[in-house]
Backbone as CSV, one residue per row, in Angstrom:
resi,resn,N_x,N_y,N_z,CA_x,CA_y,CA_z,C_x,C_y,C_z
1,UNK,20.171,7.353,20.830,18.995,7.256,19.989,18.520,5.804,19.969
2,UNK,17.284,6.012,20.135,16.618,4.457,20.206,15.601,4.009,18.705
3,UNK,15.878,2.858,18.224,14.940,2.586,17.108,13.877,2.080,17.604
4,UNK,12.348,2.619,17.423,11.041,1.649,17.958,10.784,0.837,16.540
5,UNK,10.687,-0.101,16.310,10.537,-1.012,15.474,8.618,-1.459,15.582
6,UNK,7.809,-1.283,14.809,6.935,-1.726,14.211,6.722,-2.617,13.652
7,UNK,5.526,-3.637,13.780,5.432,-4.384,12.965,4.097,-4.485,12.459
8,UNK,3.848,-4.434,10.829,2.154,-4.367,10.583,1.411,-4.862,11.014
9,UNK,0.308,-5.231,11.634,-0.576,-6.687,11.885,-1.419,-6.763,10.795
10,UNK,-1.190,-7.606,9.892,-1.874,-7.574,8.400,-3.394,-8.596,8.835
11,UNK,-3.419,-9.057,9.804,-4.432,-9.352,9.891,-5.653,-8.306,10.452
12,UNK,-5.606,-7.380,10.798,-5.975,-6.157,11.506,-5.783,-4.890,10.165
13,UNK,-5.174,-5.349,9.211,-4.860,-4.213,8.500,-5.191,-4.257,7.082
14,UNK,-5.361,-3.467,6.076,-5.508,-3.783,4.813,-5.158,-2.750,4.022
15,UNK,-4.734,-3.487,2.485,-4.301,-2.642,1.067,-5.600,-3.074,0.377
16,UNK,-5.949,-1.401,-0.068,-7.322,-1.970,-0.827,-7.245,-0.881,-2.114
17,UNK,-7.735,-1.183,-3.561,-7.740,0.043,-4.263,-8.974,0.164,-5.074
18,UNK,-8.866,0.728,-5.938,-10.270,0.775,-6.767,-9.901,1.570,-8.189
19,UNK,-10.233,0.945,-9.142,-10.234,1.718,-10.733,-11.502,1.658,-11.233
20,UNK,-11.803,2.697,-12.075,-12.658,2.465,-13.024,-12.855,1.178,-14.043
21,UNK,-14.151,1.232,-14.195,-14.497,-0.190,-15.253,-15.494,0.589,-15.984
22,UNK,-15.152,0.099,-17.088,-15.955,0.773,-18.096,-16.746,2.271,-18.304
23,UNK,-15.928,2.907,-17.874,-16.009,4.071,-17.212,-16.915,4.554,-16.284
24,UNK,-18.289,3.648,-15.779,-19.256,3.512,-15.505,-19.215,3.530,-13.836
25,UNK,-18.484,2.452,-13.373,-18.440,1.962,-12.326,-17.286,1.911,-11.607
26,UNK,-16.685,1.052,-10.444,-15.581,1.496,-9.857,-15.602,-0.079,-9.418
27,UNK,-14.453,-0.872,-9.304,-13.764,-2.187,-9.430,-13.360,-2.039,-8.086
28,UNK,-13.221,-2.882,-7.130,-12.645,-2.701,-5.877,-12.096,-4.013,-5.511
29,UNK,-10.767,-3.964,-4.623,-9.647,-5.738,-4.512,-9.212,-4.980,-3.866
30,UNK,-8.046,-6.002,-3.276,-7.202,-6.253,-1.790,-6.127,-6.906,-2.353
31,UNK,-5.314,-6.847,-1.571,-4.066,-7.940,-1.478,-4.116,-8.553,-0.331
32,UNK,-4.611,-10.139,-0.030,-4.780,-10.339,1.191,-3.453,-11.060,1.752
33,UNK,-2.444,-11.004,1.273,-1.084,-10.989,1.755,-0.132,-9.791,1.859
34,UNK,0.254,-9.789,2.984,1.414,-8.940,2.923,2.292,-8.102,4.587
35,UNK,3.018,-7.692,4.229,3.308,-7.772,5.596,4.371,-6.083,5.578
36,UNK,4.796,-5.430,6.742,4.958,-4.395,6.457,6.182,-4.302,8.185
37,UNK,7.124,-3.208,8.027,7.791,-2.612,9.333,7.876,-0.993,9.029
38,UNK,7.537,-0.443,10.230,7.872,1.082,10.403,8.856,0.939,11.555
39,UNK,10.359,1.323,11.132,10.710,1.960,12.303,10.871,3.559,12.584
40,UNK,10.867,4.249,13.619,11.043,5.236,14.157,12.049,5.442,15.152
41,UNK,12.520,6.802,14.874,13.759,6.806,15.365,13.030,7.918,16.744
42,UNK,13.518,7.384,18.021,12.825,7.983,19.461,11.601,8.438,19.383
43,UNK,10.639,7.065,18.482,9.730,7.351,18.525,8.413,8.785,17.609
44,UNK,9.666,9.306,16.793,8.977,10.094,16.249,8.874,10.180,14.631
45,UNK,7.436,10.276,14.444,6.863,9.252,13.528,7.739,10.552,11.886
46,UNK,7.885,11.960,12.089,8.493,12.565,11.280,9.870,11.952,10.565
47,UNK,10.155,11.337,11.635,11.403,10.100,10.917,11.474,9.033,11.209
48,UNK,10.452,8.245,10.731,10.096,6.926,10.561,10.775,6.647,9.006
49,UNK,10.659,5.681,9.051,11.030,4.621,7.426,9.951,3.735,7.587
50,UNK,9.305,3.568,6.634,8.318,2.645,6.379,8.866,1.305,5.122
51,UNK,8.238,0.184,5.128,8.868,-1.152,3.989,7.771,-1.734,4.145
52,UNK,7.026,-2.172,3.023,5.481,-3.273,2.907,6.153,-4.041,1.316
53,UNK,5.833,-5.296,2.172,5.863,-6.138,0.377,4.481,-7.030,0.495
54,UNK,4.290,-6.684,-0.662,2.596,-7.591,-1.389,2.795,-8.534,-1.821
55,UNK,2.326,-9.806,-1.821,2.257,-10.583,-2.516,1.211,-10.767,-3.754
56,UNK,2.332,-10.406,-4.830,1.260,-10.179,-6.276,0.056,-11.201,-6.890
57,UNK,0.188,-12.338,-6.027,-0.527,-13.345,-6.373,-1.739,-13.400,-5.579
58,UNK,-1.435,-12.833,-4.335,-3.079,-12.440,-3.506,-3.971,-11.820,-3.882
59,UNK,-3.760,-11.024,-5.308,-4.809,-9.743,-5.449,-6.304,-10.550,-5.444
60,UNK,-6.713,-9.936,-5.081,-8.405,-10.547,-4.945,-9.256,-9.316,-4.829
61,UNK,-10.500,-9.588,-5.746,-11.825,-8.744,-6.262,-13.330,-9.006,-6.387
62,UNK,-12.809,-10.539,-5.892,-14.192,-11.421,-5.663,-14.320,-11.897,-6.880
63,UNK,-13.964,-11.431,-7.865,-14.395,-11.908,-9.419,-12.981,-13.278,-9.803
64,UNK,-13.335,-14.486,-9.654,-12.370,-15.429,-9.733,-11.505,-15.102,-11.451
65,UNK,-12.240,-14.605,-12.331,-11.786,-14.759,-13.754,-10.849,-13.424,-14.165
66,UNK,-11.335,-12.475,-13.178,-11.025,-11.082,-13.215,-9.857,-10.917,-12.054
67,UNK,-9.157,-11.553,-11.170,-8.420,-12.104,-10.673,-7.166,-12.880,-10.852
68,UNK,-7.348,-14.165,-12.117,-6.808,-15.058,-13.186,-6.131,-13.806,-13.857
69,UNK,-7.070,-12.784,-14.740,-6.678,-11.691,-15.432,-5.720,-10.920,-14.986
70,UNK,-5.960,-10.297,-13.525,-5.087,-9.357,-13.227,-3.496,-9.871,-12.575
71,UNK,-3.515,-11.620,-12.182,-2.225,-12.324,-12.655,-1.461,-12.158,-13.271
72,UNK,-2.343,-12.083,-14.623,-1.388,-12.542,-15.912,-0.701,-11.526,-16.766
73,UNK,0.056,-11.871,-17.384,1.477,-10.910,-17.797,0.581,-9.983,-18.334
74,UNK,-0.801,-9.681,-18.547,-1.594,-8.260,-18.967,-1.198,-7.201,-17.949
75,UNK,-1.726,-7.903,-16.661,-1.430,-7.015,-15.377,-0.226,-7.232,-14.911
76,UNK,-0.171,-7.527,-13.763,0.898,-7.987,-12.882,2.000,-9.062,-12.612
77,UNK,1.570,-9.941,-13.910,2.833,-10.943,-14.055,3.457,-11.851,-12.896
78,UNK,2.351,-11.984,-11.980,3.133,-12.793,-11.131,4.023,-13.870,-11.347
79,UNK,4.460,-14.243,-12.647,5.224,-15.336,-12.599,6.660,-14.717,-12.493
80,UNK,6.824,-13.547,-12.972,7.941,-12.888,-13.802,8.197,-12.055,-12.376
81,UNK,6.857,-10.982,-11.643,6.943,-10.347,-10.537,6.259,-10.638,-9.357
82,UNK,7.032,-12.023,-8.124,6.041,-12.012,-7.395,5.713,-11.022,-6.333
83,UNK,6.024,-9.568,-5.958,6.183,-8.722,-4.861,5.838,-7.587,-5.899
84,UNK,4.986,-6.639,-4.975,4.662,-5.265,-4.721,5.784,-4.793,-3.476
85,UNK,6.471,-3.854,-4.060,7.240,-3.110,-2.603,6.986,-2.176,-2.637
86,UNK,7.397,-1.462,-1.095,7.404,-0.122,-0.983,7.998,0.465,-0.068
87,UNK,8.671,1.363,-0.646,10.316,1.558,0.725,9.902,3.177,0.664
88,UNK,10.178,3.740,1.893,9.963,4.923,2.060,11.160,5.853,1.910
89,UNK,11.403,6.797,1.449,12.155,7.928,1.228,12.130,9.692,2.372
90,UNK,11.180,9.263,2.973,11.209,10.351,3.561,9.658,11.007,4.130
91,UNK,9.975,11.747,5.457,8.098,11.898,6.262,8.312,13.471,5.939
92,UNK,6.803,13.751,5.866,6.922,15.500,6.615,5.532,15.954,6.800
93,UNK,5.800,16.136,8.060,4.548,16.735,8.817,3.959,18.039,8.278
94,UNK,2.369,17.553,8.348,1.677,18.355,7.696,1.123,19.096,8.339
95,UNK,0.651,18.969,9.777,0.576,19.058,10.715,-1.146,18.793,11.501
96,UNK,-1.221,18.713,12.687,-1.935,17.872,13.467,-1.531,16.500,13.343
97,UNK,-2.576,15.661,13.071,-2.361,14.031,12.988,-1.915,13.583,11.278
98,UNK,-1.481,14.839,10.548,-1.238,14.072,9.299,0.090,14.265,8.934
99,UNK,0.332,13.388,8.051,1.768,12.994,7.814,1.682,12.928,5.996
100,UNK,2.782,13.155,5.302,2.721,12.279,4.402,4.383,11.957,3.889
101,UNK,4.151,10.709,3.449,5.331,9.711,3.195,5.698,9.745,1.980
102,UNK,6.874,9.788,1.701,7.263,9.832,0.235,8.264,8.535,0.197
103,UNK,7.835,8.124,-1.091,8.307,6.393,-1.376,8.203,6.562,-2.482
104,UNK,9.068,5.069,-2.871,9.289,4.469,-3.716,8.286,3.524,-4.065
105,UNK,7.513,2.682,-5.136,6.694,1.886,-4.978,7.231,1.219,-6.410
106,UNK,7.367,-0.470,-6.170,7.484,-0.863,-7.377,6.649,-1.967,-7.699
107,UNK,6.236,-1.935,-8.942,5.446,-2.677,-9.179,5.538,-3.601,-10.702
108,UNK,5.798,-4.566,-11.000,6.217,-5.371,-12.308,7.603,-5.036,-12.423
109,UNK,8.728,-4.508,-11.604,9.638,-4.068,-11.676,10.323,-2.619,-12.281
110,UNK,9.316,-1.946,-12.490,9.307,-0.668,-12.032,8.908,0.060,-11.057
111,UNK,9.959,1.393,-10.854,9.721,2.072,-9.832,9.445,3.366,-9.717
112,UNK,8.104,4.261,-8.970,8.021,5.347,-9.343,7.687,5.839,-7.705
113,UNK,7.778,6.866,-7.862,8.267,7.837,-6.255,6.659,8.285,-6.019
114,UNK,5.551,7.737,-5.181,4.354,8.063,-4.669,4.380,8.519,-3.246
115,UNK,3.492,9.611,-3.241,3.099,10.453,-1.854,2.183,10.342,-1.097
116,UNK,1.913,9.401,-0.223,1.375,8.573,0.516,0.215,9.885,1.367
117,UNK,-0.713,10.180,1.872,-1.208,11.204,2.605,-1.571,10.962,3.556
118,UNK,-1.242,10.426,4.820,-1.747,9.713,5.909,-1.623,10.489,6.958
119,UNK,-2.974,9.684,7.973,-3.969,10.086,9.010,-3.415,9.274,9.942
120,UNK,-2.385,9.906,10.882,-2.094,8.876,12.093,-3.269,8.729,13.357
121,UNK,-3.832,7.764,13.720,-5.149,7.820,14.107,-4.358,7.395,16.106
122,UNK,-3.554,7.602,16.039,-2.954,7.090,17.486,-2.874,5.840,17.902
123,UNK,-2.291,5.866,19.799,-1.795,4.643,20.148,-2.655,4.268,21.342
124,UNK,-2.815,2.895,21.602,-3.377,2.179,22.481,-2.491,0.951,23.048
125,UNK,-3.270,0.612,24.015,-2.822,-0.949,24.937,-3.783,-1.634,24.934
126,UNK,-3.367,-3.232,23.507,-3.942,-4.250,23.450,-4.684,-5.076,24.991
127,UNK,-5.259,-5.648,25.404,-5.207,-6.585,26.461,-4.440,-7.263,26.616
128,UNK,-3.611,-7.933,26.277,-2.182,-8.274,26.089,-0.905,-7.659,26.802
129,UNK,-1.240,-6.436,26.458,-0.269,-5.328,27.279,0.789,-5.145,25.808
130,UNK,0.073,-5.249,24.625,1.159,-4.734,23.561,0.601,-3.702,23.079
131,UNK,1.510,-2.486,22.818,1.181,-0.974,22.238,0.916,-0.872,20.508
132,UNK,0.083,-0.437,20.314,-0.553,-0.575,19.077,-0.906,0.812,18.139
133,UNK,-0.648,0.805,17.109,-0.805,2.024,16.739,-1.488,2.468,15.441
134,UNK,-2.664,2.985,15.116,-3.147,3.093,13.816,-2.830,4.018,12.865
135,UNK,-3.057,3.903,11.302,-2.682,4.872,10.856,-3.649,4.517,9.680
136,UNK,-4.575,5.753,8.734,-4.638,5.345,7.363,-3.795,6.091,6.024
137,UNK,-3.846,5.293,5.283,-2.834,6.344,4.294,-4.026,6.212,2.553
138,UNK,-4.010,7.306,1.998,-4.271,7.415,0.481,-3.389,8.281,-0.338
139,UNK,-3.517,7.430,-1.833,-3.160,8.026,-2.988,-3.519,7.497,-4.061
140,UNK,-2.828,7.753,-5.448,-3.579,7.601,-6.423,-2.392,7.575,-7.367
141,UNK,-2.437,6.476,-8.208,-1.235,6.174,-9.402,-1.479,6.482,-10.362
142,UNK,-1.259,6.603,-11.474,-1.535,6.114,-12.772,-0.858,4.662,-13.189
143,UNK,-1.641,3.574,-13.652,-1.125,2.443,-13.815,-0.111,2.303,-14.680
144,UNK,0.040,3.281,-15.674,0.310,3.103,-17.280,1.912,3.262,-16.524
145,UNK,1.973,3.906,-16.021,3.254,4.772,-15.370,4.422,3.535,-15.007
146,UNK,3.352,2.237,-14.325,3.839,1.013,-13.864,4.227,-0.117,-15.247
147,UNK,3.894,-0.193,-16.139,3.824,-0.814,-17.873,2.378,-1.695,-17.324
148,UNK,1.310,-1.328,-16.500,-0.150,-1.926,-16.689,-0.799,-1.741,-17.920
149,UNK,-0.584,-1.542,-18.800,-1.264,-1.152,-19.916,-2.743,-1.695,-20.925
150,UNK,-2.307,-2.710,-20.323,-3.576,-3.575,-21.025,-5.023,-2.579,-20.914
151,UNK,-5.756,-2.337,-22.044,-6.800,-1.734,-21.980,-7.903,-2.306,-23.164
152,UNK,-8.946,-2.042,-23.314,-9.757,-2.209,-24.613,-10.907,-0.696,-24.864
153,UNK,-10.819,-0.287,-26.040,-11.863,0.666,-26.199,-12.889,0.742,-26.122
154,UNK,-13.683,0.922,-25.790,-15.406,0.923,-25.663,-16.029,1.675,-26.624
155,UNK,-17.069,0.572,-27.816,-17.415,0.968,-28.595,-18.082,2.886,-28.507
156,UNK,-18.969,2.778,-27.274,-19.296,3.804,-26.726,-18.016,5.307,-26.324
157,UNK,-17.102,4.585,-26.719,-16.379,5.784,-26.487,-16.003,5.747,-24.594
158,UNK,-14.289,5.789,-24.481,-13.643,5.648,-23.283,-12.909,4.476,-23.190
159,UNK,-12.502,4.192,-22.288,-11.562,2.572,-22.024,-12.214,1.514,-20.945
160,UNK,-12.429,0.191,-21.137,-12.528,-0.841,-20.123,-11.845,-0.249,-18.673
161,UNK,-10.702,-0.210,-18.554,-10.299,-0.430,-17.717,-9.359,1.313,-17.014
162,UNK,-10.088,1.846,-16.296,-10.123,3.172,-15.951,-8.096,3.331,-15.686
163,UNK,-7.308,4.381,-16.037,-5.867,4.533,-16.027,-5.203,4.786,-14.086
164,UNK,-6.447,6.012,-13.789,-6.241,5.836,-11.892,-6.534,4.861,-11.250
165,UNK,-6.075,4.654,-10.671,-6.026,3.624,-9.389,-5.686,4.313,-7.774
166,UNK,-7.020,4.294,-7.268,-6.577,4.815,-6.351,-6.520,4.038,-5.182
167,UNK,-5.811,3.582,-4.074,-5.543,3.181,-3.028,-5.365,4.063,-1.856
168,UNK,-6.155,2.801,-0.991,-6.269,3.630,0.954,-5.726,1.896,1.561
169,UNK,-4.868,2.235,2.476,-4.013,1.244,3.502,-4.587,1.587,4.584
170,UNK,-5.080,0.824,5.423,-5.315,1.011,6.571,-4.436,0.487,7.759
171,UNK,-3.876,0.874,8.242,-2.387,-0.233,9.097,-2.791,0.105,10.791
172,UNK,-2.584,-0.941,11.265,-2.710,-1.742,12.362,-1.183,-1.952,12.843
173,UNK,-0.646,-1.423,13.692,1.294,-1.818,13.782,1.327,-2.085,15.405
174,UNK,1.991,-3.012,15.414,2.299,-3.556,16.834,3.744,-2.850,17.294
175,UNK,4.066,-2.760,18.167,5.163,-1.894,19.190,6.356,-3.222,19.047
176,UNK,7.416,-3.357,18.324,8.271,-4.388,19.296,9.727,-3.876,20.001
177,UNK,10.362,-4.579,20.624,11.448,-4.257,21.163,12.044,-3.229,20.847
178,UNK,12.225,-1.957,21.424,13.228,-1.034,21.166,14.403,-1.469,21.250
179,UNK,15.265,-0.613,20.057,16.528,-1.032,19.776,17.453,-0.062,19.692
180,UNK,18.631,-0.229,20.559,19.875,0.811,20.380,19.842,0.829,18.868
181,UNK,20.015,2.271,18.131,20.461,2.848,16.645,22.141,2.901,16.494
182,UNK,22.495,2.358,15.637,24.094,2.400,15.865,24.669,3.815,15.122
């Protein structure tokens, strides 16, 4: 048995999510750090293991103050938590090109088991001559679930800051050295 080892190309790739704001509208950011490995065992993606860590301090929304905010021990605490992880638990084909992944995801140092729904979009040869492989994945949290809690009521009736969060990954993975599995 051979391990194909993956590696994300986070420059080619992105974590992006979106919540409600004021119940009105929809908030959209990135983590523009982070880095990720899939390996697969002979290549077949039904038993792959997937691992991505975020860097909690990248989140970015374009809004510099709203950014500051989602830092601070309201949200994400980067002082206390600097990493988003996410370790996979297990694939199962859904069938055609979809997959979905079951993981672990932790976030402020809790951990809750999310079901990833992903679109393996196939493989190519860079100009380079390196094998490349796309994939997108969605789902949807509840924050509260994570201790995100920070909210404010709206005189109008509802909350500032919408409880789903939903996220789509788009991954970009480079081919490296196959490796004897011991």
């Amino acid at each position: 048995m051979a391990l194909e080892r993956w590696e994300i190309d986070s420059g080619h790739s992105g974590i992006h999510f979106s919540v409600r704001h004021m119940v009105v509208a929809k908030v959209r950011g990135q983590f523009a750090r982070w880095s990720g490995t899939i390996l697969a065992e002979d290549g077949d993606l039904a038993r792959a293991s997937v691992e991505a860590v975020m860097d909690a301090s990248s989140i970015e929304t374009g809004v510099a103050d709203r950014d500051a905010h989602l830092k601070s021990p309201d949200f994400l605490n980067v002082a206390s938590y600097p990493a988003l992880t996410f370790r996979s638990k297990g694939v199962e084909r859904l069938g055609g090109d979809r997959l979905r992944v079951l993981g672990d995801l932790t976030i402020r140092g809790v951990t809750r088991e999310v079901a990833l729904d992903v679109e393996y979009a196939g493989r190519t040869k860079d100009p380079w001559g390196n094998e490349r492989a796309g994939f997108t994945a969605k789902t949807s949290i509840d924050r509260g679930e994570f201790g995100l809690i920070w909210n404010q009521m709206l005189e109008a009736g509802g909350l500032m800051v919408g409880e789903r969060v939903d996220i789509e990954i788009e991954v970009e993975a480079v081919k490296q050295t196959a490796v004897k599995a011991a």
